[in-house]
C-alpha positions as CSV (number, residue, x, y, z in Angstrom):
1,X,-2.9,-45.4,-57.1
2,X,-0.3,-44.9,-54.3
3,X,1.2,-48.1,-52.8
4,X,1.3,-48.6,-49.1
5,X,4.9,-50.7,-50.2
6,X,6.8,-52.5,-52.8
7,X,4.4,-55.7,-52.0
8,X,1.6,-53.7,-52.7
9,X,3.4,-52.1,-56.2
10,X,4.4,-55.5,-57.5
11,X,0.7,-57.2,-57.0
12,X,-0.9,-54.0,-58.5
13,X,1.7,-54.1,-62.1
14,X,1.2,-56.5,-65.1
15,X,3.3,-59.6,-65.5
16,X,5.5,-57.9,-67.7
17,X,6.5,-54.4,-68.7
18,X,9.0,-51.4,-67.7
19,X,8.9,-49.7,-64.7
20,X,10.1,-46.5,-64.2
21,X,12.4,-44.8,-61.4
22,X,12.4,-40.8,-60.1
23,X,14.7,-38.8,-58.3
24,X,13.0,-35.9,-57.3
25,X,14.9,-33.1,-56.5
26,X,14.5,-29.0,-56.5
27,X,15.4,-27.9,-60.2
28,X,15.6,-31.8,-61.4
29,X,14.2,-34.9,-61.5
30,X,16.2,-37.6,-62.7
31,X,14.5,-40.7,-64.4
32,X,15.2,-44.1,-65.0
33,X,13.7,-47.1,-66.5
34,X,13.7,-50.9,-66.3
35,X,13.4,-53.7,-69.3
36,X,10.1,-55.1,-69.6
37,X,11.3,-58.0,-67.6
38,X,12.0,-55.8,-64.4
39,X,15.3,-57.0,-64.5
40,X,17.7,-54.0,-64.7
41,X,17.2,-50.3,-63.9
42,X,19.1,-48.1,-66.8
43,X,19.5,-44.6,-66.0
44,X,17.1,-42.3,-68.8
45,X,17.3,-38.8,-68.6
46,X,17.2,-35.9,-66.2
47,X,14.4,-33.5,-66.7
48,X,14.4,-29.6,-65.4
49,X,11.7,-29.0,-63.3
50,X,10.0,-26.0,-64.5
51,X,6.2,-26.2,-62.7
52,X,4.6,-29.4,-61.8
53,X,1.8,-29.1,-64.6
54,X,4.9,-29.0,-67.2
55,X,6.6,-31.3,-65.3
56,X,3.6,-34.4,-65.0
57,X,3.6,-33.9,-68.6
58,X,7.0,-35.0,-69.8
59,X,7.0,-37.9,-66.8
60,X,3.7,-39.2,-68.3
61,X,5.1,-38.6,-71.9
62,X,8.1,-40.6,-71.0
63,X,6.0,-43.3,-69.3
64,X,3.5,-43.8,-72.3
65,X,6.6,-43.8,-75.1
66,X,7.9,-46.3,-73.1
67,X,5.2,-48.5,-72.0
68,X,5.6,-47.6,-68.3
69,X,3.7,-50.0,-65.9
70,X,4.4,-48.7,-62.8
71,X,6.4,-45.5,-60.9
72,X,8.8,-45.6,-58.1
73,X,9.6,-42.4,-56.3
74,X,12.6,-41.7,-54.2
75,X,11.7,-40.7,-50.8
76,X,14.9,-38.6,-49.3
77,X,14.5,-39.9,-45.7
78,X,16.8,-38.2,-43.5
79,X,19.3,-40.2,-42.0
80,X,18.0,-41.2,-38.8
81,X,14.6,-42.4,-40.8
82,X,12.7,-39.2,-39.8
83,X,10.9,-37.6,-42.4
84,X,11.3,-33.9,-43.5
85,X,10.4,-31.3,-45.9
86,X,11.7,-32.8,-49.0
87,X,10.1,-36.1,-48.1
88,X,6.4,-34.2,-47.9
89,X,7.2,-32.4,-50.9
90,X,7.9,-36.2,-52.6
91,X,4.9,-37.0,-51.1
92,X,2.7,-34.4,-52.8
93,X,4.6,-34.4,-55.8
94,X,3.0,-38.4,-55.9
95,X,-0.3,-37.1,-54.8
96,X,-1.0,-34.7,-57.7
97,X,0.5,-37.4,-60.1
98,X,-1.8,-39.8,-59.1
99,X,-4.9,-37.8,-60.4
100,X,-3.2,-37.6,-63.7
101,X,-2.5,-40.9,-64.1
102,X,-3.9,-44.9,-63.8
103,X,-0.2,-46.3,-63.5
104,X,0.4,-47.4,-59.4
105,X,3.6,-45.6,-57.8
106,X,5.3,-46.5,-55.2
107,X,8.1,-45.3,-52.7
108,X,11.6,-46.1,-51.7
109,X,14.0,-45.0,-49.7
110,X,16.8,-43.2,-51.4
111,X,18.7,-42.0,-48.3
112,X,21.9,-43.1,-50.0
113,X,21.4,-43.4,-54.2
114,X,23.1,-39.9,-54.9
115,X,26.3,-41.0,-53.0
116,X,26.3,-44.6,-54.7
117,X,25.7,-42.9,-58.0
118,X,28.6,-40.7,-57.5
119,X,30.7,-43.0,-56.2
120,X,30.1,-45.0,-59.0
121,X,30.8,-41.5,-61.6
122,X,34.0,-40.8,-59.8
123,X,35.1,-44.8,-60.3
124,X,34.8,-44.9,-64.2
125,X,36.7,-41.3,-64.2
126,X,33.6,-39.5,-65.0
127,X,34.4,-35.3,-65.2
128,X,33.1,-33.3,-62.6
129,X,30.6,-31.1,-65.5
130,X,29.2,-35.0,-66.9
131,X,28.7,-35.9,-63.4
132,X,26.7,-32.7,-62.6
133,X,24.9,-33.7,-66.1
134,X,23.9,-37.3,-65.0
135,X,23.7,-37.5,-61.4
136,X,20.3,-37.1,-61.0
137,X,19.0,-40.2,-63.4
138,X,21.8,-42.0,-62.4
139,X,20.9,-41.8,-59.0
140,X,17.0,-42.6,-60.3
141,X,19.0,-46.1,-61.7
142,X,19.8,-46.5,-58.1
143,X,17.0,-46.3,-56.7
144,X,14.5,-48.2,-59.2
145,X,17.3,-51.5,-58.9
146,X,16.7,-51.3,-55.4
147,X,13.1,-51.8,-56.3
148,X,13.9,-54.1,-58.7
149,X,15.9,-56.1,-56.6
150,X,13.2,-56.2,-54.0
151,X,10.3,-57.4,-56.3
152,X,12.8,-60.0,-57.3
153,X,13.4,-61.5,-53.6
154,X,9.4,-60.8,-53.5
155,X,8.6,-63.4,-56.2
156,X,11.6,-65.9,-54.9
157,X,10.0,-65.8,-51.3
158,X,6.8,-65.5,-51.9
């Protein structure tokens, strides 16, 4: 099921369990996943895309070891809010999950999670090959706390 917004995500999850972050890109997709308590977003893994088939597998492999509840994608926004290309291709990507799978997903706007997660790399000294290495999930980290963070102020205000 593909939430119209994070509202709509954090009605449709249990109480408890993880949630899991993506960072799609064109040869990677970087994951992260949350405690069971939603409370912080730890950056996983970063998976090589190969073809989606191959691809849908490892996500949902990742997401049954780990008791996944719930997805968030990345949607790459471009800067003035406009959607483009890579934000369809997101799109789809969530599309032909969705017939593989019960768990809801969910989108957020990852406009700037790559530059916080490098930011972040370059600050604890991290070398430019490890960087290249981890970028991706770290950047997934990003975006799922900003999820995380929102369900949270959800729940306070709601």
């Amino acid at each position: 099921m593909i939430c119209a917004d994070i509202a709509e995500f954090a009605a449709a999850l249990p109480a408890t369990g993880a949630v899991a972050g993506l960072d799609l890109g064109t040869a990677t997709i970087g994951v992260a996943v949350s405690d069971a308590m939603r409370g912080v977003a730890s950056p996983l893994e970063t998976i090589r895309r190969k073809k989606f088939g191959l691809d849908a597998a490892r996500l949902l492999a990742i997401a049954a070891k780990r008791d996944i509840a719930g997805l968030v994608l990345g949607l790459p926004f471009n800067m003035d809010g406009s959607e483009g290309p890579r934000c369809q291709s997101t799109r789809a990507f969530a599309r032909n999950l969705e017939r593989l799978t019960p768990l809801p997903i969910a989108f957020w706007d990852e406009r700037l999670s790559t530059v916080a997660a490098e930011r972040a790399l370059l600050e604890a000294d991290t070398s430019r090959k490890r960087r290249s290495e981890v970028i991706d999930h770290v950047a997934a980290g990003y975006i799922l706390q900003g999820v995380l963070d929102r369900m949270r102020h959800l729940r306070a205000n709601g």
